[in-house]
ZAMARGU-4260 file (C-alpha; in steps of 0.2 Angstrom, whole numbers, plus 5000, padded with zeros to 4 digits):
<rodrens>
0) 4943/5034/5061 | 4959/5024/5066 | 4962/5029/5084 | 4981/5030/5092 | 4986/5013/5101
5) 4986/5010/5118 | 5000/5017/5128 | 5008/4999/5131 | 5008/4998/5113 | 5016/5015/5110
10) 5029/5010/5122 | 5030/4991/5112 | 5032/4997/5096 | 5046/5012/5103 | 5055/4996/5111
15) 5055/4988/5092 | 5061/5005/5082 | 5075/5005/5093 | 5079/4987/5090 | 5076/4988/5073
20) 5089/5004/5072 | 5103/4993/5082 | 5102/4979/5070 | 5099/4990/5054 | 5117/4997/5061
25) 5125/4981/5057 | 5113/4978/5040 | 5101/4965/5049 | 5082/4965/5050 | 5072/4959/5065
30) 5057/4949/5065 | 5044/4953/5073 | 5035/4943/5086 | 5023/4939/5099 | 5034/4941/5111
35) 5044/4955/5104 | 5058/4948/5092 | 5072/4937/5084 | 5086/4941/5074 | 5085/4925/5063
40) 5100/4913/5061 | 5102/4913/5043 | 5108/4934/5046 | 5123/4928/5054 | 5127/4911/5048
45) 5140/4919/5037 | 5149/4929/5051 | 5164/4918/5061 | 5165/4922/5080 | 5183/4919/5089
50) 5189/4908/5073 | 5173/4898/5069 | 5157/4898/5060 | 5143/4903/5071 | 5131/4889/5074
55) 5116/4888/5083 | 5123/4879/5096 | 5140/4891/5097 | 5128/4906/5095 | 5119/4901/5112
60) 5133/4900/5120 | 5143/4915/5113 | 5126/4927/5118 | 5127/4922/5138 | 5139/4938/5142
65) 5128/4946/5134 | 5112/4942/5144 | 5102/4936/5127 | 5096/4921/5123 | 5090/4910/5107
70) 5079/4897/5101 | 5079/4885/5087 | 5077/4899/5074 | 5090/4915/5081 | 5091/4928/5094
75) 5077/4930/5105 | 5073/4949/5110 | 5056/4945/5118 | 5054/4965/5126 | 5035/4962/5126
80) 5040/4950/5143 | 5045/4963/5154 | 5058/4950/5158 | 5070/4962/5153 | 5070/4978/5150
85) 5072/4987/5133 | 5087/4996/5137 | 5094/4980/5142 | 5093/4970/5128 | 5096/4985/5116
90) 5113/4985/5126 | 5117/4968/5125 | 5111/4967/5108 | 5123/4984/5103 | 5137/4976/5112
95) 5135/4958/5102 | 5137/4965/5086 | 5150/4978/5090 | 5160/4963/5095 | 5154/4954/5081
100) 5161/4968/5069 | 5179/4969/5075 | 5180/4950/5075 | 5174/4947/5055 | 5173/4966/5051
105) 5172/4958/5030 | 5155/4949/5033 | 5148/4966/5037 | 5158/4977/5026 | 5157/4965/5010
110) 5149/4974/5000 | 5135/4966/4986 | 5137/4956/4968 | 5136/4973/4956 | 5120/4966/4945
115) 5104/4964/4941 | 5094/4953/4953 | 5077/4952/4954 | 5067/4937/4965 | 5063/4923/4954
120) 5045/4924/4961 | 5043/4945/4961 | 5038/4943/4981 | 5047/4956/4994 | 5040/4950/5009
125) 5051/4959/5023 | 5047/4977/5009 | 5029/4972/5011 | 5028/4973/5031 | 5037/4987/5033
130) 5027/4995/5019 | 5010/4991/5027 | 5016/4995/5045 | 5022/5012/5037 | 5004/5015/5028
135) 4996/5011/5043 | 4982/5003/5031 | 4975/5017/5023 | 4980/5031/5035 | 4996/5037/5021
140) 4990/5037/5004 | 5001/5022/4996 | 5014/5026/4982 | 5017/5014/4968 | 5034/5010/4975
145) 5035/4990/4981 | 5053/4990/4989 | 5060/4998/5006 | 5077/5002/4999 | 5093/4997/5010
150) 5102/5010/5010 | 5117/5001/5018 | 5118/4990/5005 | 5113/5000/4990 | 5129/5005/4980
155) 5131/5015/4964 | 5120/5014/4955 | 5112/4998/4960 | 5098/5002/4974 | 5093/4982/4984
160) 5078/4980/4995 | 5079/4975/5013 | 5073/4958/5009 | 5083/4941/5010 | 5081/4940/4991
165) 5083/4956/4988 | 5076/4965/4972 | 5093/4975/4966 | 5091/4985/4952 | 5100/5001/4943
170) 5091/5016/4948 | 5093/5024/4931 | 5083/5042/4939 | 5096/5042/4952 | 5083/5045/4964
175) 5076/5060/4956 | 5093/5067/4949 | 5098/5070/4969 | 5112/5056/4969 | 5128/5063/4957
180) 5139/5048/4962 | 5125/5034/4964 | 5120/5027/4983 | 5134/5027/4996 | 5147/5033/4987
185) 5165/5031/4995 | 5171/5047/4997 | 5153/5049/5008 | 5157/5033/5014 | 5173/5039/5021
190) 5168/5055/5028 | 5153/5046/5038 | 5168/5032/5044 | 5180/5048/5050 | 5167/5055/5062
195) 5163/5070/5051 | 5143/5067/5054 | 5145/5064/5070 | 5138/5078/5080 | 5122/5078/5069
200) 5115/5060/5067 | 5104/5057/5082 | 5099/5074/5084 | 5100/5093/5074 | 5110/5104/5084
205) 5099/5123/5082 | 5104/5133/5068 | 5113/5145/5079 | 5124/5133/5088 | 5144/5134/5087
210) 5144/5115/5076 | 5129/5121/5064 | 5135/5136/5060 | 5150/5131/5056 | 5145/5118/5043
215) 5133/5129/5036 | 5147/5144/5035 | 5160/5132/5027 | 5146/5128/5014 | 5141/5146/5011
220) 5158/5150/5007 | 5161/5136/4996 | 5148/5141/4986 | 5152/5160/4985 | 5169/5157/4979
225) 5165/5149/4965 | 5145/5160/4963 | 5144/5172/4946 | 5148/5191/4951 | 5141/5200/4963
230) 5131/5184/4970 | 5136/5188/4989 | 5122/5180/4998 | 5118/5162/5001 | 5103/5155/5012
235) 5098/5136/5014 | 5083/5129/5014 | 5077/5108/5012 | 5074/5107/4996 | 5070/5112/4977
240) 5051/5119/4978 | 5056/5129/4992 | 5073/5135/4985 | 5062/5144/4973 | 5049/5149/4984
245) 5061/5158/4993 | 5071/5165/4979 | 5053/5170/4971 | 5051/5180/4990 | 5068/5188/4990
250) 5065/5194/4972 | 5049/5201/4976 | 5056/5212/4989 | 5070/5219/4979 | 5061/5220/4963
255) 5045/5230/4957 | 5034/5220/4967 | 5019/5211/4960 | 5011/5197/4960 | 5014/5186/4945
260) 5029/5175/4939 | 5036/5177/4922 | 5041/5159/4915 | 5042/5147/4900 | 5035/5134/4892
265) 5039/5118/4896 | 5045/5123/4914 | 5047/5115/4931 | 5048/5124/4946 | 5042/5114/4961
270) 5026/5109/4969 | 5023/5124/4982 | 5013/5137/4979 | 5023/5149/4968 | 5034/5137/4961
275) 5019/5126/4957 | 5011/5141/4950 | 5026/5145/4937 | 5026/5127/4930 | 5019/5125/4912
280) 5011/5106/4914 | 4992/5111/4918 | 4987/5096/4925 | 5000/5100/4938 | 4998/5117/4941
285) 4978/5121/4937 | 4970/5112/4952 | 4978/5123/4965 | 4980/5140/4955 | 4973/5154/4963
290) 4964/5166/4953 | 4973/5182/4951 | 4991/5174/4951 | 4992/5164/4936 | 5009/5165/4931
295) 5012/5170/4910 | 5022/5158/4899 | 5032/5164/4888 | 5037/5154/4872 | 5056/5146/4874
300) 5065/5145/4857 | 5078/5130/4857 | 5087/5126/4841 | 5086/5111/4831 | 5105/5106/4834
305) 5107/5103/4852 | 5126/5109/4852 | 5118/5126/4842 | 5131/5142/4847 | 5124/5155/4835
310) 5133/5171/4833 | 5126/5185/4841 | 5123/5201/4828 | 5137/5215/4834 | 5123/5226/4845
315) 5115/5210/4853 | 5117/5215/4870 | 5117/5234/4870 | 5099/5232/4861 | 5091/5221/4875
320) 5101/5232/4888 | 5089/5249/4882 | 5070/5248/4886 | 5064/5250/4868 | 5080/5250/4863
325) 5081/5240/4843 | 5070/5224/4841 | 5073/5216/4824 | 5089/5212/4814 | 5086/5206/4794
330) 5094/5191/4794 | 5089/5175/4786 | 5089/5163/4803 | 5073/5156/4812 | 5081/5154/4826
335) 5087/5171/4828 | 5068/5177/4823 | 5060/5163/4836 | 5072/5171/4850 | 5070/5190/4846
340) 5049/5185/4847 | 5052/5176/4864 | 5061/5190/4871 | 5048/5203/4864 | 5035/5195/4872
345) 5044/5196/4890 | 5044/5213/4888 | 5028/5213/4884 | 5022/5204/4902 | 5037/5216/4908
350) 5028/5232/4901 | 5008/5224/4907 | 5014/5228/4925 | 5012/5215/4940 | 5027/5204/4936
355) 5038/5200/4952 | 5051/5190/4944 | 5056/5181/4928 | 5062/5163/4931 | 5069/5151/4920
360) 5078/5135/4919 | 5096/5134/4908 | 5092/5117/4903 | 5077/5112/4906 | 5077/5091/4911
365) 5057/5088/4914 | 5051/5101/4902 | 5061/5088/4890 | 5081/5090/4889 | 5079/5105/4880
370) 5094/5118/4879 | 5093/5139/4874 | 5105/5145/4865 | 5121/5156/4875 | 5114/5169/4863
375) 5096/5170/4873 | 5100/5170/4888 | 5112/5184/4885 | 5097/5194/4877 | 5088/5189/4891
380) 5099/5195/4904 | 5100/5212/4898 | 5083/5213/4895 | 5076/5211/4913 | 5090/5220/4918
385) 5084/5235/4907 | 5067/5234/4916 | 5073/5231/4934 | 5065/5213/4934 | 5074/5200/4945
390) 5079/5185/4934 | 5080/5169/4942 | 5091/5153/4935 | 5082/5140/4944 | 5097/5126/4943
395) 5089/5114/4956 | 5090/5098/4942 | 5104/5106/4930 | 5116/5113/4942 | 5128/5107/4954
400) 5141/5099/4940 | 5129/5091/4929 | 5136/5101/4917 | 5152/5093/4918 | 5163/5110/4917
405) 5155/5121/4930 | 5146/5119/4946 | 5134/5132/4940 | 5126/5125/4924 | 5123/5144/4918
410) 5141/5145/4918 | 5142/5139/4900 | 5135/5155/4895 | 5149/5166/4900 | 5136/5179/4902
415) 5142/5198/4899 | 5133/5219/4901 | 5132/5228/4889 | 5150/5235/4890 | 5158/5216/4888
420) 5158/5213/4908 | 5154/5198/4917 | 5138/5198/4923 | 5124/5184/4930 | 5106/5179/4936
425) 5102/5189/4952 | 5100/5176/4959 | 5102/5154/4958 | 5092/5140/4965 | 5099/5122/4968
430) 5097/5109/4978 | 5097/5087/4973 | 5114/5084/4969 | 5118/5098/4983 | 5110/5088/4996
435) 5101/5103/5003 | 5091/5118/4992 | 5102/5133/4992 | 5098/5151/4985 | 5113/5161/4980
440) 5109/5177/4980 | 5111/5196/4975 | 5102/5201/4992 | 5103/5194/5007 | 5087/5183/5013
445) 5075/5193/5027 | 5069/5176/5033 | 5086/5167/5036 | 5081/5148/5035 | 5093/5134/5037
450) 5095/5116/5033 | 5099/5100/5043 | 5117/5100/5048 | 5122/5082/5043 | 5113/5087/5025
455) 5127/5100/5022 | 5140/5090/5029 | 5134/5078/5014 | 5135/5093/5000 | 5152/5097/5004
460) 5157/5079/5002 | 5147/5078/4985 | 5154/5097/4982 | 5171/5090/4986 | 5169/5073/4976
465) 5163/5083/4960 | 5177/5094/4959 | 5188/5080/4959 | 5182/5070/4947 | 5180/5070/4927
470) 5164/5070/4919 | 5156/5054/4910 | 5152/5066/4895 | 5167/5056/4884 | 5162/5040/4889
475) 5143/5044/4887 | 5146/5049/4868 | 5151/5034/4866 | 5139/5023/4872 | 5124/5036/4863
480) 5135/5034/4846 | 5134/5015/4846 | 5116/5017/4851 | 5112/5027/4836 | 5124/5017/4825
485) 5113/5001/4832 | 5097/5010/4832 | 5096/5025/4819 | 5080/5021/4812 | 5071/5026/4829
490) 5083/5034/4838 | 5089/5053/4834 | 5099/5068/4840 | 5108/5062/4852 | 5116/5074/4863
495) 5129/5075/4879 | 5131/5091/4892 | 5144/5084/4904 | 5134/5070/4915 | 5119/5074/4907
500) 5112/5065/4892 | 5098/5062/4880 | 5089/5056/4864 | 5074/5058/4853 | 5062/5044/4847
505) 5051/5047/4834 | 5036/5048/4844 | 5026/5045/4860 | 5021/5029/4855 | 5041/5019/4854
510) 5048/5031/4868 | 5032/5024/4880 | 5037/5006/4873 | 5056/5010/4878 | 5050/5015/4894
515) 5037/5001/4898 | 5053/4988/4898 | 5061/4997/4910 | 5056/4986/4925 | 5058/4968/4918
520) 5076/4974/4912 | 5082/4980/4931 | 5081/4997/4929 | 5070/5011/4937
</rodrens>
């Protein structure tokens, strides 16, 4: 059993965290020592101080106001001494850089090469220590992961490592489909610059306080103003799993009750409990299932043509607005039949009793890019309107302007009732792109939960940055038609949904090739 270090070394290893901070500030590393630590030349050989390049020799004489001194390789900070005390050097050190900054403000602003770089010897030795002081040997479980990303330095796409010859490569999963404009984006950027995080980096002010509630309120009302009808309700959470959970809870309460999720194939909901429970991959979901609350998956009919807008028959919605109300049309269309049988069976698990909620995704991006028809989902609106079952868009990967044209994916529906009226999911998770998870809701949530303040602060300026800005749907089209030109004999339906995008290989085998280069190519 690893035991907690002595209490001189708790205190050691606070003194370096907040060392490390001050020079992470200004994009430096320390080096740790026996002594405590030293900021190494070569980090500030670049930087001019009072016209000049900084030199060893200039540097020991520039750090004298400041009560620091140096030896033949950088900046001593040697707080293991008790020379000094930490608060003293992390003064002087603060007070260094800050001067260091408004003298050559572009050695520290400069922002990296936009390419691939990857070490000519694959070794990220500053990743490595702070990876194995992190895992603590084997008190974490390790993921396969070898870089610490820099997130100061990281732009774009292109995430760098914190090492001297740093690995930079594009983060082509745009760290899990959370980062809409790629790392430090500038309108962020700016917003951080102007003070507008400011009252919530060092510490979270509570939930109820005047600068919290503020954020969160302005957030709220954002998303109501531009919510599908009757959606009046908005509560914050940290992220996508519990976005649903806590929809999945609020639609229990206003629904008939049970115990059981109504869900498709191919689905991905989260990794808690319910969520975990309502996704379709097995190998996720059946090592922590609970007996008695298996969720049921119903079959999800997606057209062959990705850009499919079939005609709905005249009575479409009025039928699926009526329990038993009409369930077949003759009509020569798979699809059509695919859909009809789909819906049938959700009424099915409606009529067996025990459902709390029916959830689904509009376009499903783990479950493999796949769309529903406008048609469906129309037929499934009535339907679990009809039977008084909550339905939930979970938009957590496909909303928040991925869709190019709406924040809310589901907006492409332009769902109607049964008299031609707009009408919407009762309720709509999100969260990655947002910054935050968010419920928008039909009912207001009986367990208000909230979310860091600086974390909504960031979803506005992501909120505010995707309004103003044009899809890449136009110039992604292009790229996929030259691929497909290039590539036709292995590469297929190509397909574009504002900044979302996608293609078919012909099997398992040449997409898992495809993928297997990813890492010797740059990307991730």
């Amino acid at each position: 059993m690893n035991l907690p270090p002595p209490p001189d070394e708790l205190q050691s290893l606070a003194a370096q965290h907040r060392l490390e901070e001050v020079a992470a500030r200004f994009g430096l590393h320390l080096e740790v020592t026996e002594e405590g630590g030293r900021l190494p030349f070569e980090q500030l050989a670049h930087v001019h101080f009072q016209g000049d390049k900084l030199t060893p020799n200039t540097l020991r004489a520039v750090l004298f106001p400041y009560g620091l001194a140096t030896d033949e390789r950088g900046l001593l900070l040697p707080w293991r001494t008790g020379r000094r005390s930490v608060e003293g050097y992390e003064d002087g050190l603060l007070r260094f850089l800050g001067d260091l900054l408004i003298e050559d403000p572009a050695a520290f602003l400069k922002r990296p090469e936009r390419a691939i770089h990857i070490p000519r010897d694959g070794s990220l030795p500053r990743s490595a220590g702070y990876l194995a002081r992190f895992y603590g040997g084997d008190f974490l479980p390790r993921e396969k992961k070898e870089l610490v990303v820099d997130l100061a330095r990281s732009q774009g796409p292109f995430m760098r490592s914190v090492d001297d010859d740093p690995l930079q490569i594009v983060d082509a999963a745009s760290q899990i489909a959370s980062l809409a404009a790629g790392f430090r984006p500038d309108a962020v950027q700016a917003a951080l610059d102007e003070g507008r995080f400011d009252p919530f980096l060092v510490a979270a002010p509570p939930p109820d306080s005047h600068e919290a509630e503020g954020v969160l309120e302005a957030f709220r009302d954002r998303l109501r103003a531009i919510a599908p009808p009757g959606l009046d309700h908005v509560a914050f959470v940290n992220g996508g799993a519990e976005a649903n959970e806590k929809a999945l809870h609020i639609a229990r309460i206003h629904g008939p009750g049970g115990h059981r999720v109504l869900a498709f194939t191919g689905s991905f909901h989260g990794r808690t409990l319910l969520s975990l429970w309502a996704t379709y991959n097995p190998v996720k979901r059946v090592p922590y299932q609970i007996p008695g609350f298996e969720a049921a998956f119903l079959p999800l009919p997606v057209a062959d043509d990705p850009y499919a807008d079939p005609a709905m028959p005249d009575d479409w919605r009025q039928a699926w607005a009526q329990r038993e109300g009409k369930r077949h049309w003759d009509a020569d269309d798979d699809l059509l039949q695919a859909e009809v049988a789909a819906l049938i069976a959700l009424e099915t698990e409606i009529k067996a009793g025990g459902a709390l909620a029916c959830i689904i995704e509009p376009y499903q991006c783990e479950g493999g890019d796949q769309a529903p028809t406008r048609r469906f989902f129309h037929g499934l609106r009535g339907l679990t309107r009809a039977w008084g079952l909550p339905l939930i868009f979970d938009e957590v990967q496909s909303g928040f302007g991925l869709s190019g044209d709406n924040v809310f994916w589901h907006q492409r529906f332009h769902l109607l009732d049964a008299h031609g009226l707009p009408d919407g999911p009762d309720l709509v998770t999100g969260a990655k792109r947002a910054q935050v998870g968010y419920v928008v809701s039909r009912w207001p949530d009986p367990a208000l939960t909230t979310s860091h303040a600086a974390s909504v602060v960031r979803g506005i300026c992501h909120l505010d940055l995707l309004q103003g800005s044009p899809s890449h749907a136009a110039r992604a089209h292009e790229r996929l038609a030259e691929l497909e030109a290039k590539w036709g004999h292995i590469v297929s339906k190509p397909r574009v949904f504002g900044d979302a995008f996608a293609f078919d290989m012909p099997d398992a085998k040449s997409a898992n090739h495809l993928i297997g280069q990813r890492f010797y190519r740059g990307y991730m």
